[in-house]
C-alpha positions in Angstrom: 28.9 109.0 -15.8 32.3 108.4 -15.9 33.5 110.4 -13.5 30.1 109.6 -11.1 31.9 105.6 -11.3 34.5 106.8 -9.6 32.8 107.8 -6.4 30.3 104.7 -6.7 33.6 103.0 -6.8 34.4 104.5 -3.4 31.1 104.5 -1.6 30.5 100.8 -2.4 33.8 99.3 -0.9 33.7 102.0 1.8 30.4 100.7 3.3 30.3 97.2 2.3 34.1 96.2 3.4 33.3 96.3 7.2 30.0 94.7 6.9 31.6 91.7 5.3 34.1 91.5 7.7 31.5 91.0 10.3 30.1 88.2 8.0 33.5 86.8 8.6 33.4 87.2 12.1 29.9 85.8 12.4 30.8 82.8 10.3 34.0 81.7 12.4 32.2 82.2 15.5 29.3 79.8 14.3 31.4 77.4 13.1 33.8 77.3 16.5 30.1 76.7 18.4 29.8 80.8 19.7 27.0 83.3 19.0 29.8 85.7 17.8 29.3 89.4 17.3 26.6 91.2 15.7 27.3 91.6 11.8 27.7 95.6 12.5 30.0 95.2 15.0 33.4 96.3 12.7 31.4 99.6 12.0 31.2 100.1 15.4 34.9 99.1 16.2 35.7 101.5 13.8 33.9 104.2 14.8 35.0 103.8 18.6 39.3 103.7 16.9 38.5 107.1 15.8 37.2 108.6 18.9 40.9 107.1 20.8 43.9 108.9 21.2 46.5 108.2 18.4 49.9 106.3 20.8 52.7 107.6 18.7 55.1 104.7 20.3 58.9 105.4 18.3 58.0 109.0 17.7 59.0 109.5 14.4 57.2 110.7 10.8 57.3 107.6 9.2 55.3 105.8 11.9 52.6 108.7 11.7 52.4 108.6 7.9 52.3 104.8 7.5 48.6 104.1 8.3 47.2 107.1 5.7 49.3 106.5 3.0 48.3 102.8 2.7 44.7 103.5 3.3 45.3 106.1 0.3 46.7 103.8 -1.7 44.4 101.3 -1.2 41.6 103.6 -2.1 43.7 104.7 -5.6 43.7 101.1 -6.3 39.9 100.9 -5.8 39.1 104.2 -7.9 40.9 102.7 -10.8 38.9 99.6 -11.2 36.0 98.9 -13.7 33.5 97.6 -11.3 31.0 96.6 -13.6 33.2 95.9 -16.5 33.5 100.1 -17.5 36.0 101.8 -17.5 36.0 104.8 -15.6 37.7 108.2 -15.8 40.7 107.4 -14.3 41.1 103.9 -15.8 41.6 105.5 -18.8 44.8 107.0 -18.2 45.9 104.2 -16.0 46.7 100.2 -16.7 47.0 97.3 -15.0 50.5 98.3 -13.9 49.3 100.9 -11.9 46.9 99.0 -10.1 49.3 96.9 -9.2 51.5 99.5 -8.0 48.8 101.2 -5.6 48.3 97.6 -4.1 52.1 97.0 -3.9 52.4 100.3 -2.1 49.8 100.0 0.2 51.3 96.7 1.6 54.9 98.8 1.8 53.7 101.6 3.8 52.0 99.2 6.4 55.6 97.3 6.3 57.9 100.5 6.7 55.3 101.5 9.8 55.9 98.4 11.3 59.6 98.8 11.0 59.7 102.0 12.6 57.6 101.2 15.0 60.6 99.9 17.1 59.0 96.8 18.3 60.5 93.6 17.9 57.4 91.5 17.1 56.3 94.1 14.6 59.3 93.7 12.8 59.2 90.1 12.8 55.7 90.1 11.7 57.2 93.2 8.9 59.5 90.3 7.6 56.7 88.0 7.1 54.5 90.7 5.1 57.2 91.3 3.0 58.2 87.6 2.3 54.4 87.0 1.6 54.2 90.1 -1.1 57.5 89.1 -3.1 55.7 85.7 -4.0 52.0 86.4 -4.0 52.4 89.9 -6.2 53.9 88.4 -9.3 50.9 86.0 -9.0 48.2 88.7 -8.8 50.6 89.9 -11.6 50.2 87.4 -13.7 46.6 87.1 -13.2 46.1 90.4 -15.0 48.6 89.7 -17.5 46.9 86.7 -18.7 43.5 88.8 -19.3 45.9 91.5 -21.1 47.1 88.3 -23.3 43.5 87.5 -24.4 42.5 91.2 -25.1 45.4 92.7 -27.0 45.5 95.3 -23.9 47.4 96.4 -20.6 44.1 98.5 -19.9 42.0 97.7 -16.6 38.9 97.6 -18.6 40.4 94.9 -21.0 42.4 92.7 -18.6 39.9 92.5 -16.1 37.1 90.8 -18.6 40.0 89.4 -20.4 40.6 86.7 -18.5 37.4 85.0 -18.7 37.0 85.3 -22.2 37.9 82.3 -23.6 37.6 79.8 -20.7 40.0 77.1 -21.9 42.6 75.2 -20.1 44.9 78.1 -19.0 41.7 80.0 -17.6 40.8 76.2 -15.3 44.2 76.0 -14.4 44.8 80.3 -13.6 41.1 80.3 -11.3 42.6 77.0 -9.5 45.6 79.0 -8.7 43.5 81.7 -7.6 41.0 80.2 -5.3 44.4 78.4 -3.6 45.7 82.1 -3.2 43.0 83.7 -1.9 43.2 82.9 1.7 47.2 84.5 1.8 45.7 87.6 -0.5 43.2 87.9 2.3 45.6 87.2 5.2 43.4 84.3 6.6 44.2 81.4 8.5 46.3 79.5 7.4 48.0 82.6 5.6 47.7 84.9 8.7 51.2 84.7 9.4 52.3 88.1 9.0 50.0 89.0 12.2 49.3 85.3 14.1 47.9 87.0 17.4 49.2 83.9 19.7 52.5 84.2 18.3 53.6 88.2 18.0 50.8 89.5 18.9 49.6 91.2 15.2 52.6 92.0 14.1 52.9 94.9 11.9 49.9 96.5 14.2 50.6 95.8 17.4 51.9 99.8 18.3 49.0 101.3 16.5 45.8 102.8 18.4 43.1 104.7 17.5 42.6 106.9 14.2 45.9 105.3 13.0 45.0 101.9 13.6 41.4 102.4 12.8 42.7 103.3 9.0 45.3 100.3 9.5 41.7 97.6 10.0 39.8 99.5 7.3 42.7 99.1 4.7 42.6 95.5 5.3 38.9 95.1 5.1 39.1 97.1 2.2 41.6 94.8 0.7 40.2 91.9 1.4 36.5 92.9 -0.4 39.1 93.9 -3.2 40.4 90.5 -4.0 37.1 88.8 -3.4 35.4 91.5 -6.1 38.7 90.3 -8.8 37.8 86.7 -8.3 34.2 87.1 -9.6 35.1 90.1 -11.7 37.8 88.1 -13.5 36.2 84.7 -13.5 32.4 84.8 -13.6 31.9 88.5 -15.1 30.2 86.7 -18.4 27.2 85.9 -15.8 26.4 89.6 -14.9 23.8 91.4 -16.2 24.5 94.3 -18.9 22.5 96.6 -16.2 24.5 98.2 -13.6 21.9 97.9 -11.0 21.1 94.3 -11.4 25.1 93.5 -11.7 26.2 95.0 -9.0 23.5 93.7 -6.5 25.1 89.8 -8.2 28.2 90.7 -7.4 27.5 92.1 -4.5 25.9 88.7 -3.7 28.4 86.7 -4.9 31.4 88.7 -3.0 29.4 87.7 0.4 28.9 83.9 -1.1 33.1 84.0 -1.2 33.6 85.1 2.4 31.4 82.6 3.2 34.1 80.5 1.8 36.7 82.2 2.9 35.3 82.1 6.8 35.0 78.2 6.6 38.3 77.6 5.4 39.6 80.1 8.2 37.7 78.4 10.7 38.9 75.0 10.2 42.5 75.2 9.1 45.7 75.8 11.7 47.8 78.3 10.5 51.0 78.0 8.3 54.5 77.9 9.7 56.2 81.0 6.9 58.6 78.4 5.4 55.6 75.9 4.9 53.8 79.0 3.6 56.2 80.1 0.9 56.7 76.6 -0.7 53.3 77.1 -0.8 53.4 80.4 -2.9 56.2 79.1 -5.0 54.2 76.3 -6.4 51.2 79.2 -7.0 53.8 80.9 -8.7 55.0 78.0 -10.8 51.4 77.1 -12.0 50.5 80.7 -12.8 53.6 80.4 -15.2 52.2 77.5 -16.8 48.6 79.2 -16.8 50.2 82.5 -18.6 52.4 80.1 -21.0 49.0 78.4 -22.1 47.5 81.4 -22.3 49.9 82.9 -24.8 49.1 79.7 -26.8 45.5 80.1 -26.5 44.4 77.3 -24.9 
């Protein structure tokens, strides 16, 4: 069963990422007063990328690579995760560290593909990403950390349910920090700034077509459903069921109820110049030190 976790892992993000990004896509165009696309429409974008030509624009390897070593890593990242609170074969032999890693280097292949991409508004939008990872990781970081604190263990399976196990003052204060997050983990308006369409035309994708930039959209839808899943795996995993069936159909529930959240807030906020944005992320960061501090007290 162990090892069968590791493909429901898979499976589960693989087909349910794209359909929530067309809930996002549905739920902005509501709210802006348009019909919007149909809720399948990203499975069909997707499938139409792949059937392109691949644009290889600066012509080197690293610009190539880029897209399918993120979406790797991304996936490594999602193998490793206990996604109804068990640990799995690989989680085992892994910790939080390496999760952390996988997500790290996802985001850093996407970067050095932009970079050598040759394109002035890719690098600009390159510079962004990486501005936005240096103060967002260490709060994702810290997140995990504080469930490690509370369990006496680095492991995935401990620090995930950690965090929420004794919900005192540093768990109110560590969700508030992580609901104010979420829109930059899920580059959403206002914390789209790394692409910002008006202003340098998507950034780090803008030379990327077909296969490659296929991989590029699923990557982020898959990182997207990846940060909603932590939020109700860290915070609310006490009100899943012990069956598997019956907890992931809540939390599959619950991951849609946040991108309802996540669409409105998208939908009604302008976006973030980057300097506004990373006084932003340095006061998250500041509060998740207090949160981890009080955790280590056990409050």
């Amino acid at each position: 069963m162990k090892v069968v976790a590791v493909f429901i892992n898979l499976i589960y993000f693989l087909l349910l990422a794209p359909f929530l990004e067309g809930v996002m896509r549905k739920l902005t165009a509501r709210i802006q007063s348009r019909q919007g696309p149909p809720l399948y429409q990203p499975y069909l974008d997707l499938l139409k990328l792949l059937g392109k030509e691949n644009l290889n624009s600066s012509g080197n390897w690293a610009f190539r690579l880029a897209p399918i070593l993120s979406f790797s890593s991304m996936l490594a990242a999602i193998a490793l995760v206990p996604l109804t609170g068990e640990a799995n074969i690989l989680a085992h032999s892994s910790d939080l560290m390496t999760l952390i890693y996988f997500l790290t280097l996802s985001g850093f292949c996407l970067l050095v593909g932009a970079l050598a991409s040759g394109n002035p508004f890719a690098a600009v939008g390159a510079s962004r990403e990486m501005m936005t990872t240096v103060m967002l990781e260490p709060v994702l970081a810290m997140l995990l950390i504080l469930g490690a604190v509370r369990n006496g263990s680095f492991s995935l399976a401990a620090a995930v349910p950690g965090v929420a196990s004794i919900r005192g003052l540093s768990y109110f204060l560590m969700l508030a920090v992580y609901l104010l997050a979420l829109q930059a983990f899920v580059s959403r308006q206002p914390f789209d700034i790394a692409e910002a369409e008006v202003e340098i035309l998507e950034g780090p994708y803008l030379e990327y077509s077909g296969p490659n930039y296929a991989l590029l959209r699923y990557t982020l839808n898959l990182k997207r459903m990846f940060y909603a899943w932590l939020l109700i795996s860290c915070f609310l995993n006490f009100i899943l069921p012990a069956n598997f069936i019956l907890s992931l159909l809540l939390q599959t529930a619950l991951i849609i109820i946040v991108f309802v959240l996540i669409s409105a807030v998208g939908a009604t906020h302008p976006r973030f110049r980057i300097d506004q944005a990373l006084k932003y992320y340095a006061l998250l960061l500041i509060l998740a030190l207090i949160a981890i501090g009080f955790g280590v007290k056990g409050w």
